[in-house]
C-alpha positions in Angstrom: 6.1 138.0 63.2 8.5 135.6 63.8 12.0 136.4 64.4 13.8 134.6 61.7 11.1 135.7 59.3 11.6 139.4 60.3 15.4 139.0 60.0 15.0 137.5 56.2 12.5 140.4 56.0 16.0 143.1 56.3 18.0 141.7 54.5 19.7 139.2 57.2 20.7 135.9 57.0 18.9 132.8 57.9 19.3 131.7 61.1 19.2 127.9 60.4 22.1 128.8 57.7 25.7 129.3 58.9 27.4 132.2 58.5 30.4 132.1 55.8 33.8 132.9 57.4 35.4 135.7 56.5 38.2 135.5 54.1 41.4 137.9 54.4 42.2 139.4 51.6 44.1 137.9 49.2 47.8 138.1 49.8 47.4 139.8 53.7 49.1 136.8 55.0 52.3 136.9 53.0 52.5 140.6 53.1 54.2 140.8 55.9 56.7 138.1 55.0 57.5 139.8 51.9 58.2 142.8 53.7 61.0 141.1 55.9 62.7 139.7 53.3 62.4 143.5 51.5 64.2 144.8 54.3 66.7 142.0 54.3 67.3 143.0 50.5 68.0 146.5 51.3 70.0 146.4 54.6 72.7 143.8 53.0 73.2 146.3 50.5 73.0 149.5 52.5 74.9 148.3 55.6 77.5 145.4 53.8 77.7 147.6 50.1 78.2 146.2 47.0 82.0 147.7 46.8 83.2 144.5 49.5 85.8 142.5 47.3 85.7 138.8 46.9 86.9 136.5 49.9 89.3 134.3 50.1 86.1 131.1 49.7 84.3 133.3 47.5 86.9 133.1 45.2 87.5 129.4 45.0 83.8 129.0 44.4 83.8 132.2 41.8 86.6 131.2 39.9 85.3 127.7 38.5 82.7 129.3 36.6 84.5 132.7 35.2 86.2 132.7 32.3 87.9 136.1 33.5 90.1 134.6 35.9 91.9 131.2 36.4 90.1 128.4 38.0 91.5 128.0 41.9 92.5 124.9 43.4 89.3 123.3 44.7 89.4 120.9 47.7 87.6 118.3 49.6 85.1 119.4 51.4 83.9 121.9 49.1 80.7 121.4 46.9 79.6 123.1 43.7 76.7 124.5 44.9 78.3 128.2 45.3 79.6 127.9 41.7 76.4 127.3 40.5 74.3 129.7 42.1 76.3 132.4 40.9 76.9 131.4 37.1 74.0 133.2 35.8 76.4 136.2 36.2 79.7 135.3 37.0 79.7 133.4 33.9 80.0 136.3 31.5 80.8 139.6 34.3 83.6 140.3 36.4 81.8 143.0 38.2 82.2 142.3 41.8 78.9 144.6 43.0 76.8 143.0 39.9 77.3 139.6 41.8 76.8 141.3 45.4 73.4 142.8 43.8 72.5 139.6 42.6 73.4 137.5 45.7 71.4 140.1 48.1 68.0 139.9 45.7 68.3 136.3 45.4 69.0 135.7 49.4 66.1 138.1 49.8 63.7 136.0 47.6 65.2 132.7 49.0 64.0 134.4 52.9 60.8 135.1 51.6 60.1 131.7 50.2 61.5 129.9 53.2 58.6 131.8 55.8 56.3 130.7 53.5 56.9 127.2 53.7 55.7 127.9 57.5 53.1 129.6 56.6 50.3 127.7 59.1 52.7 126.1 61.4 52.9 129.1 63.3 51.2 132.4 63.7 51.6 135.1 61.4 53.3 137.5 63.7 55.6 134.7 64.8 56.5 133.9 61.5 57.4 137.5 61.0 59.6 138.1 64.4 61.6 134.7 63.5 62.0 135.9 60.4 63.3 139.0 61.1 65.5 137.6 64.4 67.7 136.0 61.6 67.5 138.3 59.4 69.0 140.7 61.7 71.8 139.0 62.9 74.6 140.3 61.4 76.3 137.0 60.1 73.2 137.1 57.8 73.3 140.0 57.0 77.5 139.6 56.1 76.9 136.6 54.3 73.8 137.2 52.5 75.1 138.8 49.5 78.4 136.7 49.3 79.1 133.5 47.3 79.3 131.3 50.5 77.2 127.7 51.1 76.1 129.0 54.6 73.1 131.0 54.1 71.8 128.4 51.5 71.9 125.5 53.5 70.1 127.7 56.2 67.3 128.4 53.7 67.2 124.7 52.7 66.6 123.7 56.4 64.0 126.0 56.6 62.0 124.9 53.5 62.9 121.2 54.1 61.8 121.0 57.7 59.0 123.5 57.1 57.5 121.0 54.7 58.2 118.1 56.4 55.6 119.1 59.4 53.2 120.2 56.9 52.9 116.4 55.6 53.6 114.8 58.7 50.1 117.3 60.1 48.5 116.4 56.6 49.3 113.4 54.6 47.6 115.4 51.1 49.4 118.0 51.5 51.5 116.8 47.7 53.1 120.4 47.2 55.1 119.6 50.2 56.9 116.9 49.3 58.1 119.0 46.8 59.2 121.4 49.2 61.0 118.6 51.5 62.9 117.2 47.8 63.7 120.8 46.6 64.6 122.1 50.3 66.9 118.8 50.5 68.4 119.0 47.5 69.6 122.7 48.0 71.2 121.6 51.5 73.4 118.7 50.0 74.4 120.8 46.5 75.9 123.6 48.8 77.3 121.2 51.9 76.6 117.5 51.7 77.8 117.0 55.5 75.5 120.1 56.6 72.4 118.6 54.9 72.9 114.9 56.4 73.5 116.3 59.7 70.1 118.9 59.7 68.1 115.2 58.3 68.7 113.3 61.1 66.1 114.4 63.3 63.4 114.1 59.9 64.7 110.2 59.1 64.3 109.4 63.4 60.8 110.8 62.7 59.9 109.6 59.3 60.8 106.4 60.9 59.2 106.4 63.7 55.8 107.5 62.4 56.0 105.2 59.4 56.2 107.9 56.8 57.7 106.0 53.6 56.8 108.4 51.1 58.1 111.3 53.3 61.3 109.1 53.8 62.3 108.0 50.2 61.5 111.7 49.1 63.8 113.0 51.4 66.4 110.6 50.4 65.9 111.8 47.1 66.4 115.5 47.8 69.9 114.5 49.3 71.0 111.9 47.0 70.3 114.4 43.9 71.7 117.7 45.7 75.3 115.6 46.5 75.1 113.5 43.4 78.1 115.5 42.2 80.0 115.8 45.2 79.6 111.9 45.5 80.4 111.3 41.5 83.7 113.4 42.3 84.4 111.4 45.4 85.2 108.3 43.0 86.5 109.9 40.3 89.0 112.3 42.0 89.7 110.4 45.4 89.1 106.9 44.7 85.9 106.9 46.7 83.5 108.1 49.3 85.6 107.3 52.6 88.4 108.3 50.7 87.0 111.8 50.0 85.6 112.3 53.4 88.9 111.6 54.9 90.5 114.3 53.3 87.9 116.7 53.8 88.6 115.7 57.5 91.8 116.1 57.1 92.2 119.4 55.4 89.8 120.8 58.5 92.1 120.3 61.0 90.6 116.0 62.3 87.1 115.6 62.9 86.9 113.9 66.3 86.4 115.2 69.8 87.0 118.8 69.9 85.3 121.6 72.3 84.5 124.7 70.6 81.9 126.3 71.8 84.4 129.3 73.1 85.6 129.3 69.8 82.0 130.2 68.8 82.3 132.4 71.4 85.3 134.2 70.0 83.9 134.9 66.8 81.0 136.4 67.3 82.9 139.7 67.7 83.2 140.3 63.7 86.1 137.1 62.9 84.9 135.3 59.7 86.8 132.9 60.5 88.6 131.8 63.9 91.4 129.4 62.9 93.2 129.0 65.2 91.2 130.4 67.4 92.5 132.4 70.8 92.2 136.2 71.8 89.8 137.5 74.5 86.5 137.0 74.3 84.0 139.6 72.8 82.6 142.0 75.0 79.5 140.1 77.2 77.0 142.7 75.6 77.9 140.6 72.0 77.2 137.3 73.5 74.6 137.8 75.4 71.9 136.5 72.6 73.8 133.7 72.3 73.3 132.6 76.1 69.6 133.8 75.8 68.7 131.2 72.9 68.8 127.9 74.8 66.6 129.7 77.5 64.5 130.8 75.0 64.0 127.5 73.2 63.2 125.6 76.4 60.5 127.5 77.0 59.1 127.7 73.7 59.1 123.5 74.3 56.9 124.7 77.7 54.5 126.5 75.4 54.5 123.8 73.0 53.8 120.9 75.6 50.7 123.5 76.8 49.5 124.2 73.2 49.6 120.4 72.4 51.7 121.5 69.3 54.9 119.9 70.7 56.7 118.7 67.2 56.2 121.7 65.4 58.5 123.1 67.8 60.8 119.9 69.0 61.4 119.1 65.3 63.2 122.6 64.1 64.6 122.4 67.9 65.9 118.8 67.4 67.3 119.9 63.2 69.2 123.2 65.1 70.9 121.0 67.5 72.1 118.4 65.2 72.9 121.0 62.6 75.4 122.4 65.3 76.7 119.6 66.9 79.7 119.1 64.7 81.1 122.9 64.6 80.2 122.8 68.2 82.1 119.4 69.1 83.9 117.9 66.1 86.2 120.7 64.7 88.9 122.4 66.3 88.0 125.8 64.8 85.3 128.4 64.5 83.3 130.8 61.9 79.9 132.4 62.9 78.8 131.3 59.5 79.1 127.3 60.6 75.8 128.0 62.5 73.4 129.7 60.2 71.2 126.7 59.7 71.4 126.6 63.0 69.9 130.4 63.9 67.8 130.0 60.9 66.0 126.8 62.6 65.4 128.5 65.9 63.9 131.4 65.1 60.3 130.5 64.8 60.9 128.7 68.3 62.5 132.0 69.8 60.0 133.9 67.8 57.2 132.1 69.8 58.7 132.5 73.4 59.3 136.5 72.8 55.8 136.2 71.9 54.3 134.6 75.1 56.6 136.6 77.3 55.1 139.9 76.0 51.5 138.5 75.5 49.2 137.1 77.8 47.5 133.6 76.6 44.4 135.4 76.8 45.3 138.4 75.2 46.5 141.9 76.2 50.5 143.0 76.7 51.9 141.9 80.3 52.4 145.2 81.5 56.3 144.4 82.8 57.3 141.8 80.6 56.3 143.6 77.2 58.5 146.7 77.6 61.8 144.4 79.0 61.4 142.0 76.1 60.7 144.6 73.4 64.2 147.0 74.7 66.2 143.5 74.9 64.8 143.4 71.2 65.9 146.5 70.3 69.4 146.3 72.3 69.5 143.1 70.2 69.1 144.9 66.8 71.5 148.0 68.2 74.6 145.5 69.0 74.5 143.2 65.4 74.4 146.7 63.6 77.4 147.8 65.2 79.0 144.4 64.8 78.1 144.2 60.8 79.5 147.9 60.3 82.3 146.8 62.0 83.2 143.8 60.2 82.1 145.1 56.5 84.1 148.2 57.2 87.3 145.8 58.1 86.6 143.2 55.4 86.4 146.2 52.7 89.8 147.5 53.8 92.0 144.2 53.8 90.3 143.4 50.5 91.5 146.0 49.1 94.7 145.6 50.0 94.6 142.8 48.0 93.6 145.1 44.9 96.6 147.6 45.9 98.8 144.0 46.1 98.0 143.0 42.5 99.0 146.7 41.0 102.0 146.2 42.5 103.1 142.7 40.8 101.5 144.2 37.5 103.9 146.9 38.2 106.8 144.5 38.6 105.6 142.5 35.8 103.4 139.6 37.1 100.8 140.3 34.9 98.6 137.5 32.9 99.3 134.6 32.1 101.1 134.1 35.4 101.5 132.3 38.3 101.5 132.4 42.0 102.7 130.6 44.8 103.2 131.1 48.7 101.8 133.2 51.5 97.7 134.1 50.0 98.5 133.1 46.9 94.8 131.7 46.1 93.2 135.1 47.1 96.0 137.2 45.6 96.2 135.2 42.6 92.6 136.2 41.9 92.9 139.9 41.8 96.4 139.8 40.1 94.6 137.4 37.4 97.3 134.9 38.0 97.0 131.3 38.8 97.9 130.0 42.2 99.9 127.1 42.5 101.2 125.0 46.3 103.6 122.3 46.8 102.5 121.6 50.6 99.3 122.3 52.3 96.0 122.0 52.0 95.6 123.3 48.8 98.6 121.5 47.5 98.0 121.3 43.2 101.6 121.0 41.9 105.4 120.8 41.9 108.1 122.2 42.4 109.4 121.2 38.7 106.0 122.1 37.6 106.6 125.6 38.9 110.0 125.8 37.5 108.8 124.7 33.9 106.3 127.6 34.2 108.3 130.0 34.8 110.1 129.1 31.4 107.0 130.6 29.9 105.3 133.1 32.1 105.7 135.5 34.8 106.1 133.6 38.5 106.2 135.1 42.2 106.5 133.2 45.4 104.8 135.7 47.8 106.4 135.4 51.6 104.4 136.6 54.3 105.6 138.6 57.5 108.0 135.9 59.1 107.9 133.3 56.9 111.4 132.2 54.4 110.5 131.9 51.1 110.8 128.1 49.5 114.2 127.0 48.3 113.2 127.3 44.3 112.8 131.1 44.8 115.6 132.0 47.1 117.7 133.1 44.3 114.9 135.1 42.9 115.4 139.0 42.9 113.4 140.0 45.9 110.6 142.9 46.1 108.5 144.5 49.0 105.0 144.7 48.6 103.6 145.9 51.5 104.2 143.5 54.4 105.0 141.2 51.4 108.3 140.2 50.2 108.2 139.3 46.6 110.2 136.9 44.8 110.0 137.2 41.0 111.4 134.7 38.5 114.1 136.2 36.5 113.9 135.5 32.5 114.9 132.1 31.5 118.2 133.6 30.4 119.2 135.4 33.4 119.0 132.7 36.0 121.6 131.9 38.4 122.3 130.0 41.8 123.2 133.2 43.5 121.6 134.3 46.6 118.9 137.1 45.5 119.6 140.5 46.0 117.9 142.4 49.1 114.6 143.4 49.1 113.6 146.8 47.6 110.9 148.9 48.4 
């Protein structure tokens, strides 16, 4: 008997018919994606908590959409994106750990859907070590459940870039222009600048390789995301350059500035770095941050060898340009500037870990697997003990700021009020006060504005260690409020020209 008629004879298949792949089951490749961004979920609220107060930013972007609190003097370069995102509960709730339990689900989600728009690029298990590499850094982690643009415009890059190789690979792939238009747009609603600066390497490309469609959908993305931010530009500052100049301003001068040791400095735990001098962290905290060039050129090695060289030089080419001005245009440093940054070299980084600890062939390389996988785990020990760190010190100056505003309510500052001087934005907030400047950067008044107000409602000039208080409050009866001196406008009635009294305790 034949052999293929004995095969059909039990049952097997034909050998002139192909066999049919096998499929995984349905979900198995997202599984593990999901799980990251689970854990993600989970360790911003275990190791950050829900009890961290509002930030200084966070309340500037908070405050435009509460109707519990004053709206805050909001400047150039800031966008509306924040505001936005946290409406749904800000809106109606003043609960500060409703809005961090919010944030930290909806970062979680926005994680998972961003390593799904790699889905195919890269390996599975590649997709899951980048993912969890920035997930695990503890400026995520810090920033994840806060109302700050960073994180977003990290995700953004991810989903836009992510995309954008997808229909540069396959030209029918339609769902991902949508993901380049949406991933676009939810760069330039949170940071305009940010989202121009991540395009650049997508337009040289789009360009290059003649993709029209991929170009004017892109342009779409941006132009809707920063459609407000441009709208305000011409109503509120007579126009685009106009705008930009004063966001340049109010950051200190864009131009020529070096900061990568400014970088340097704060990856210790200092949100932000301004102006930025102190010893450098210890060498074990920057250490990962000396190992991620390495790491990307020779994910660029593997690339060239795998003939998959874009997929890796494009989220290479977005990270650099992403960083280029915090890196060499601003005379200043936060860790957060580079999250789009981290988030873009992770699948890169993830890859090289990968061939360092895995022979092409397969099999682990019996030296190199057990020194990359306890650098990993070093890794994970020393952004831990960073996060505690900062979450623990962030908690405790925050609520000093809550002991600050019991005070003033104590000495009468209480709603409808107003004030002005040393933190007066931040402290403003958890007093319930409005906060009002006559100089700075987040100059919004006068001092005959000031003056008039205090005809009407409670005003204090806060002075902070050092600092004289302005000439309008100098006859004000003075208060100490911690490190604080306090300078509360008597009653209409009771004013006088006479030096105030000394400060009481």
């Amino acid at each position: 008997m034949a052999d293929g008629t004995a095969d059909l004879l039990l049952g097997k298949r034909r050998p002139d018919r192909p066999a049919t792949p096998r499929r995984s089951p349905r979900g198995a490749g997202t599984r593990p994606l999901a799980a990251v961004a689970a854990v993600f979920t989970v360790a911003q609220l275990v190791l950050v908590r829900p009890v961290l107060g509002l930030g200084w930013d966070e309340i500037v972007y908070v405050s435009q959409v509460t109707s519990h609190h004053p709206a805050a003097f909001f400047s150039a370069p800031r966008s509306r994106g924040v505001s936005l995102l946290v409406a749904p509960v800000a809106s109606w709730s003043s609960s500060t750990v409703l809005l961090r339990l919010y944030l930290a689900a909806l970062s979680g989600l926005a994680l998972y859907g961003a390593l799904r728009a790699w889905r195919g690029l890269f390996p599975t298990r590649v997709l899951v070590t980048g993912g969890a590499f920035f997930a695990s850094l503890w400026i995520t982690l810090f920033y994840g459940p806060q109302a700050m643009p960073n994180h977003w415009v990290a995700v953004g890059a991810l989903v836009t870039v992510g995309c954008f190789l997808r229909r540069h690979e396959n030209p029918s792939a339609r769902l991902a222009l949508w993901g380049v238009a949406g991933g676009a747009a939810l760069m330039a609603v949170m940071r305009p600048t940010d989202a121009v600066w991540v395009s650049v390497p997508l337009v040289v490309l789009a360009l290059a390789r003649r993709h029209v469609r991929l170009l004017l959908v892109l342009a779409a993305g941006l132009a809707a995301g920063a459609a407000d931010w441009i709208v305000a530009a011409f109503v509120s500052y007579g126009g685009l350059g106009e705008r930009l100049a004063e966001a340049s301003r109010i950051q200190g001068g864009l131009g020529w500035h070096f900061a990568l040791d400014d970088q340097l400095r704060s990856l210790g735990g200092r949100a932000l770095c301004r102006p930025c001098t102190g010893s450098m962290p210890h060498p074990v905290i920057t250490l990962w941050w000396f190992a991620l060039p390495l790491l990307a050129l020779l994910a660029l090695y593997v690339a060239v060898r795998a003939g998959q060289l874009t997929r890796t030089l494009l989220p290479l080419a977005c990270a650099s340009t992403a960083a280029f001005p915090y890196l060499f245009m601003i005379g200043y440093a936060a860790p957060r500037f580079l999250q789009p940054t981290y988030a873009l070299l992770a699948f890169p980084v993830a890859a090289a870990l990968w061939h360092l600890a895995r022979r092409p062939g397969g099999g682990w390389r019996p030296v190199l697997a057990p020194l990359v996988a306890l650098c990993v785990a070093g890794h994970l020990a020393v952004q831990s003990t960073v996060l505690v760190y900062t979450a623990d010190r962030t908690i405790d100056s925050r609520r000093d700021w809550t002991r600050t505003a019991r005070e003033l309510h104590r000495l009468g500052v209480a709603p409808p009020c107003l004030l002005t001087g040393h933190q007066a934005i931040p402290i403003g907030y958890y007093t319930g006060c409005s906060s009002g400047a006559t100089a700075g950067n987040n100059a919004n008044t006068t001092v005959a504005a000031i003056l008039r107000t205090a005809d009407r409602v409670p005003v204090a000039t806060l002075v902070g260690p050092g600092g004289a208080a302005p000439g309008y409050a100098r006859s004000w009866p003075v208060h100490r409020v911690g490190d604080l001196r306090v300078h509360v406008a008597p009653p209409p009635g009771r004013r006088t020209g006479a030096p105030a009294p000394p400060a009481r305790d």
